[in-house]
N, C-alpha and C positions, 0 to 999 in steps of 0.2 A: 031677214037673211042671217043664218047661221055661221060665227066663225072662229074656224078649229084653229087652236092655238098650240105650240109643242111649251113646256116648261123648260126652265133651262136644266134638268136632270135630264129630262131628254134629248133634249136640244144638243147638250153638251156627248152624252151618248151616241147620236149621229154624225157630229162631229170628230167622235174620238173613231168609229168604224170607218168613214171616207176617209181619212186621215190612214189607217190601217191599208185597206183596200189599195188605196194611188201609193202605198208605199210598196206594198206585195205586188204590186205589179210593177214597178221603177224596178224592184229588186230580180223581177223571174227580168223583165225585157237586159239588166245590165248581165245576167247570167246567161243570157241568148248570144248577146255580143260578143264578151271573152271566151266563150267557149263555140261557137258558132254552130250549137245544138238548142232543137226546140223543145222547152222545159216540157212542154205537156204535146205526147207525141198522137198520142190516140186523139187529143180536140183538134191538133193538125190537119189529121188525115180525116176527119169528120165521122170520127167513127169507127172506120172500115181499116182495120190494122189485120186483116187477111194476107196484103201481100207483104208487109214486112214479115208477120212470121214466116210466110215461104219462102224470103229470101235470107233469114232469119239461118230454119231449117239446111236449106241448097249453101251458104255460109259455112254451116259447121260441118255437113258432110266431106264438102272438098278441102275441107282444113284439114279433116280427121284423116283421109283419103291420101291426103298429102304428106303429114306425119308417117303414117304408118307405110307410105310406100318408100320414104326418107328410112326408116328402121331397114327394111326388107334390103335397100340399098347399104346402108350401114356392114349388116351382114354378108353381103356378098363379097364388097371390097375385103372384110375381115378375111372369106374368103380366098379371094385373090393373092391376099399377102402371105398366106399359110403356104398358097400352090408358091407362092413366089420364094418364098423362103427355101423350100423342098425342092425345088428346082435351082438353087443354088447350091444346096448341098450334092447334087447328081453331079454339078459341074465344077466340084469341087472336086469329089472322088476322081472323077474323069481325068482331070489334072492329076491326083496322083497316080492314078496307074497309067496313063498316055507314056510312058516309057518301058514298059514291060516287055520286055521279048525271053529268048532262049539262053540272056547273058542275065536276066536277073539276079542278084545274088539274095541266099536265106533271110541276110537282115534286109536288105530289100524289100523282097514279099512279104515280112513282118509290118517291116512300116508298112505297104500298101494294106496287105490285112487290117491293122487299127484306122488305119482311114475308111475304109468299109464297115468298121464294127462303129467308128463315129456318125460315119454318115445314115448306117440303118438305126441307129437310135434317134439320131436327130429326123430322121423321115416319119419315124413310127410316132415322137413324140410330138411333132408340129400336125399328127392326125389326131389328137387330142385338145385340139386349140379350142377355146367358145366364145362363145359372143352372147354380151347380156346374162348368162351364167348357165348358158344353152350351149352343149358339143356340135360343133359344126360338120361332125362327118360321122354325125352316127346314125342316120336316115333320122326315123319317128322317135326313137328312143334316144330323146336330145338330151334327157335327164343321165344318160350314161355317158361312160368312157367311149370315144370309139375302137379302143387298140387297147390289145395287153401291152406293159412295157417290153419295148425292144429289147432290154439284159434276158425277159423268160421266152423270148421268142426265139433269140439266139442260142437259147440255153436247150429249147424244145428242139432246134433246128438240127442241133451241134447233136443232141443223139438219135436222130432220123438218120442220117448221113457217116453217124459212125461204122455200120458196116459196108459202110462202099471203099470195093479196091482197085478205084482207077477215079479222072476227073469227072469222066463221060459218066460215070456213075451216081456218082454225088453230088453233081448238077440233077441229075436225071429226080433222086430222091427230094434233092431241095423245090424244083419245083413240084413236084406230086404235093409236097406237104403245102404247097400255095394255090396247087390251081386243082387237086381233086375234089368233085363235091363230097362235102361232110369230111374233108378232111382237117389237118391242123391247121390251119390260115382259121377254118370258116368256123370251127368250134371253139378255138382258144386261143386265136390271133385276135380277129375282128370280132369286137363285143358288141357293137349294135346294130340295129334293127334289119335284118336283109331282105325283109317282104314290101318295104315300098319308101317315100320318101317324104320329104314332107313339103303341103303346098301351102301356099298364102296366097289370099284371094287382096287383089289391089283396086277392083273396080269392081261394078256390075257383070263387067266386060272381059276382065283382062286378069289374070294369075299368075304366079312363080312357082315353079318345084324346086325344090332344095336340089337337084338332083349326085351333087359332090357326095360320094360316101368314101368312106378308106376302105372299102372292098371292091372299087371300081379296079378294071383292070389295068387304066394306065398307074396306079399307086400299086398295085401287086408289083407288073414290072418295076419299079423301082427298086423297090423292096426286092424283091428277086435277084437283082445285080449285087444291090449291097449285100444280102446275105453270101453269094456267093464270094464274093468280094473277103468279109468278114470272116469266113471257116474256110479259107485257103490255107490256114496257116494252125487251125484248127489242130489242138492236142489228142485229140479222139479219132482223127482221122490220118490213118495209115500210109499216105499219100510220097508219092516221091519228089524230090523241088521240079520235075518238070509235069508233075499234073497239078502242085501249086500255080505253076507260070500258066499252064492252061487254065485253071478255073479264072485267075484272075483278069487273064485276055480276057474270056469269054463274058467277065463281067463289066469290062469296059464296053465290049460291043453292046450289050444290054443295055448299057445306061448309056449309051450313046443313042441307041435306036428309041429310047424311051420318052426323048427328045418329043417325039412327033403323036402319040397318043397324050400324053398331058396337055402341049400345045391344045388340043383336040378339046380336049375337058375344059381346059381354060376359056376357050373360044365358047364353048355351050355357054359356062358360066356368062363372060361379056354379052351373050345376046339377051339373057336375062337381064341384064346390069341396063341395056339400053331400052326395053318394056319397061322397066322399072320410072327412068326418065324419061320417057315419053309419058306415063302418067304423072309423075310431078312435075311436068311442064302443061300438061293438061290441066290438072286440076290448080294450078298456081296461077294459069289464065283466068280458070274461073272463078277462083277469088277474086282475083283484082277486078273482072265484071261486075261480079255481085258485091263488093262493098262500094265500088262507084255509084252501083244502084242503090246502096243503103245509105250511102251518104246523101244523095238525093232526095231521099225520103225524110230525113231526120234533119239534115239541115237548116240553118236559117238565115233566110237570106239577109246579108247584111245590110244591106243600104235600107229596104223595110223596116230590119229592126231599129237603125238609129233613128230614125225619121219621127215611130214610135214611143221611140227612148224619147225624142225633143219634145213631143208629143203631150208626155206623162210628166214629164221635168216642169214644163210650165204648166200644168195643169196642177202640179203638188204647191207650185210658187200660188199661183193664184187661190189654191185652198186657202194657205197658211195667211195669204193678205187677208182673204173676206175673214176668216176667223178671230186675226189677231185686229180687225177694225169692228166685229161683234164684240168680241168682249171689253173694249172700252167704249162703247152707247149706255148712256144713262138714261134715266125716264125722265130727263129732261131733253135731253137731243131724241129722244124716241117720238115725244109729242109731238113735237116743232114741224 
């Protein structure tokens, strides 16, 4: 009978790899525990790591989905605060000229004029607001301005209106230069895009139009009153102080009535604003499904692992006894 013997170069070699081995595993089971993830995910699942990349993939889409309808949101309220701002100035002017009648006096409708000429600069100028480094009211051409500055538009306004000689007149002019097509508003007021607007796609399902531009018509009426407002008092225009007191009435009623079409725009905007949240409450749901279900997958369970861990701990103890009781046998205790 034949018998295979290890030398102790070998011996001690087998020794030194078990010894290696019951420690790399002591080491992944103690990394299982603190972290309560399983070191080796693919030998877990036996293989078949199919469905974590699909919950992997459905992970990141609703995350990105999620973000980016947080942006789409972002942008609108920037929105919101533009209209909100511009709507502050309307009811600002409106205060000052809310006392206007047939006792007004010249310096009177002067000051009411520069409150008109403040407030259509500040209308025209909060149409040039952006977000992200993108114009907010300039439809598709978000790379532009959406508004020439209010001083060249008063300035374009102020010689439309110089040969009108009555109020009724030069209201009549100021809005032609706002509301005819291809007229001054729409070639060298409003500089961006007037063919469409821009959308953003937030699901499979579900989309946003930009639809706010500064050529919509409840921002013309604004614009409109304050301009009126503004060239009541107008050096170029021949006008007597009671078709002053008139234009400036008239541009009270304007931005009074103006009221109700912004509202209007505002209100489009908010419904977008609530598609917007109803997919980041969607897609926010489905994250938290799908990482519960990832967590599941990857997980490890703890009471298995320590058990394990006790498992390896004494099996490392009892390496080290049998070894450190080999290496003191002599070939006189070996015989016996």
């Amino acid at each position: 009978m034949n018998l295979t013997t290890l030398g102790d170069g070998a011996m001690s070699f087998l020794t030194q790899r078990k010894n290696v081995d019951i420690r790399d595993r002591l080491n992944t089971l103690a990394q299982e525990m603190s972290t309560g993830k399983k070191s080796d995910l693919t030998r877990a699942l036996g293989g078949d790591t199919l469905m974590l990349r699909d919950v992997d993939r459905q992970l990141t889409l609703a995350r990105t989905q999620a973000n980016g309808a947080r942006q789409v949101g972002q942008r609108l309220d920037a929105v919101q605060l533009s209209f909100g701002a511009i709507d502050t100035d309307r009811q600002t002017l409106i205060d000052a000229l809310i006392t206007v009648n047939s006792q007004t006096t010249p310096d009177q409708q002067t000051s009411m004029a520069a409150a008109g000429r403040s407030a259509f600069q500040s209308i025209s100028g909060a149409m040039n607001d952006q977000f992200a480094g993108q114009s907010l009211f300039a439809g598709r051409a978000s790379d532009d301005a959406a508004m020439a500055p209010g001083a060249d538009m008063l300035a374009a306004l102020s010689l439309v209106a110089a040969p009108a000689t009555d109020a009724a007149n030069a209201i009549t002019l100021i809005e032609d230069w706002f509301d005819a097509p291809g007229g001054g508003f729409e070639t060298t007021g409003y500089l961006g895009d007037a063919a469409g607007r821009m959308e953003r796609r937030l699901d499979d399902t579900t989309s946003v139009v930009f639809e706010a531009r500064a050529d919509d018509p409840a921002i013309r009426d604004l614009l409109k009153g304050a301009a009126i407002a503004a060239l009541a008092d107008d050096a170029t225009l021949t006008l007597t102080n009671k078709d002053r007191t008139d234009m400036l009435r008239d541009a009270n009623i304007r931005l009074i009535g103006a009221a109700t079409p912004l509202t209007e725009l505002r209100a489009r905007i908010g419904q977008q604003e609530v598609r917007v949240q109803t997919t980041i409450t969607n897609a926010s749901a489905q994250d938290t499904a799908l990482s519960i279900l990832r967590n599941q997958l990857d997980s490890a369970d703890p009471y298995e692992t320590a058990g394990k861990l006790q498992e390896v701990q004494t099996q490392l103890e009892t390496h080290y006894t049998v070894t450190a009781r080999l290496s003191r046998l002599s070939l006189v205790d070996f015989l016996r």
